[in-house]
C-alpha positions as CSV (number, residue, x, y, z in Angstrom):
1,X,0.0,0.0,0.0
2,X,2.7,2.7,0.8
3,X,4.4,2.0,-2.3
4,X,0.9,2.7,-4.8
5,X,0.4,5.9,-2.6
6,X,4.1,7.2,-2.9
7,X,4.0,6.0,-7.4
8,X,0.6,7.7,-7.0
9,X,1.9,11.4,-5.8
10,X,5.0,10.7,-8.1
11,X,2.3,10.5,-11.0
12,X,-0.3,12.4,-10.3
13,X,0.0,16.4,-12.1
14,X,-2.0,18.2,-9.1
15,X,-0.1,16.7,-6.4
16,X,3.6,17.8,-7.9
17,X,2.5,21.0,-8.8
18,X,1.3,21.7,-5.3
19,X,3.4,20.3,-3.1
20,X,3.8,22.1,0.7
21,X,7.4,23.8,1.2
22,X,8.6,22.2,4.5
23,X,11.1,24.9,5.4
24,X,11.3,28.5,5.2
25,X,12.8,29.7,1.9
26,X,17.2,30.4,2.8
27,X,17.2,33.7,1.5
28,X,20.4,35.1,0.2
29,X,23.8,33.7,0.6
30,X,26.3,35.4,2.1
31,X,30.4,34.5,1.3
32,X,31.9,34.1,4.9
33,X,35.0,36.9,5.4
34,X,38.6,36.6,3.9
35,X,41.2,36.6,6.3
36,X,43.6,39.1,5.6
37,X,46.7,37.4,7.9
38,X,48.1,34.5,9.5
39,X,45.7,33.2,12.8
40,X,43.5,36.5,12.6
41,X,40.6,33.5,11.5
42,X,41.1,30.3,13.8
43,X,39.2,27.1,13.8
44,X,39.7,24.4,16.7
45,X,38.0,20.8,17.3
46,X,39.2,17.9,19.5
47,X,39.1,14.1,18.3
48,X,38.3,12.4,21.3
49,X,37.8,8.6,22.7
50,X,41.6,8.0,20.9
51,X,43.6,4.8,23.0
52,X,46.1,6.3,25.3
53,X,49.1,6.9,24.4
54,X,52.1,8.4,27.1
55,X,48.7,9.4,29.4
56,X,47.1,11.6,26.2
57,X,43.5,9.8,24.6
58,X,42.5,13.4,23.0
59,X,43.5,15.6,20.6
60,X,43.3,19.4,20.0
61,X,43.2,20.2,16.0
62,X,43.6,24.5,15.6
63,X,43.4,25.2,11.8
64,X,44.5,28.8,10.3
65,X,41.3,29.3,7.8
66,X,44.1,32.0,6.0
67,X,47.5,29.8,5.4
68,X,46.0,26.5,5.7
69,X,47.8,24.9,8.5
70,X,46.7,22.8,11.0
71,X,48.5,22.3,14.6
72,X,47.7,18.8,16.3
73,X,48.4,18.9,20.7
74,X,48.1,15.8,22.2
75,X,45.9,16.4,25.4
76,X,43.2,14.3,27.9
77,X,39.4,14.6,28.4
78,X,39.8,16.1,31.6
79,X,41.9,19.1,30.9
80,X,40.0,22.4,32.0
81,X,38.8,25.6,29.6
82,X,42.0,26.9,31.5
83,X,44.2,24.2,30.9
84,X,43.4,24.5,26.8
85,X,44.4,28.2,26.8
86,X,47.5,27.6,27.9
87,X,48.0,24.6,25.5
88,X,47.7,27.3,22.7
């Protein structure tokens, strides 16, 4: 049965014509800022859950969104907000 109803809407005239929009139309796009230097535009993520190796299971990616480069520091789970500031 849900396979004659979903042929049926892909058929039928009336029901592709008038189909309801589930999401708001996006508007314009907007290109995101060039960086004009070195770190001005930083990204950062951690890869987590790694096995541990010398006492580190985590690790801190920065990217530079200008030159391209990526710095990898080895760190734990439990290291505080404090603890990642100084790591960088």
């Amino acid at each position: 049965m849900a396979r004659s109803n979903k042929e049926s809407r892909e058929i039928c005239d009336a029901c592709q014509r008038y189909k309801n929009q589930s999401e708001a139309p996006a508007g314009k796009l907007m290109p995101n800022a060039i960086p004009e230097k070195p770190w001005s535009h930083i990204s950062a993520d951690f890869i987590t859950k790694l096995p541990l190796v010398q006492e580190y299971d985590t690790i801190l990616v920065v990217y530079d969104c200008f030159s391209k480069r990526a710095h990898f520091i080895a760190t734990t789970e439990r290291t505080s907000a404090e603890g990642l500031a100084k790591l960088f």
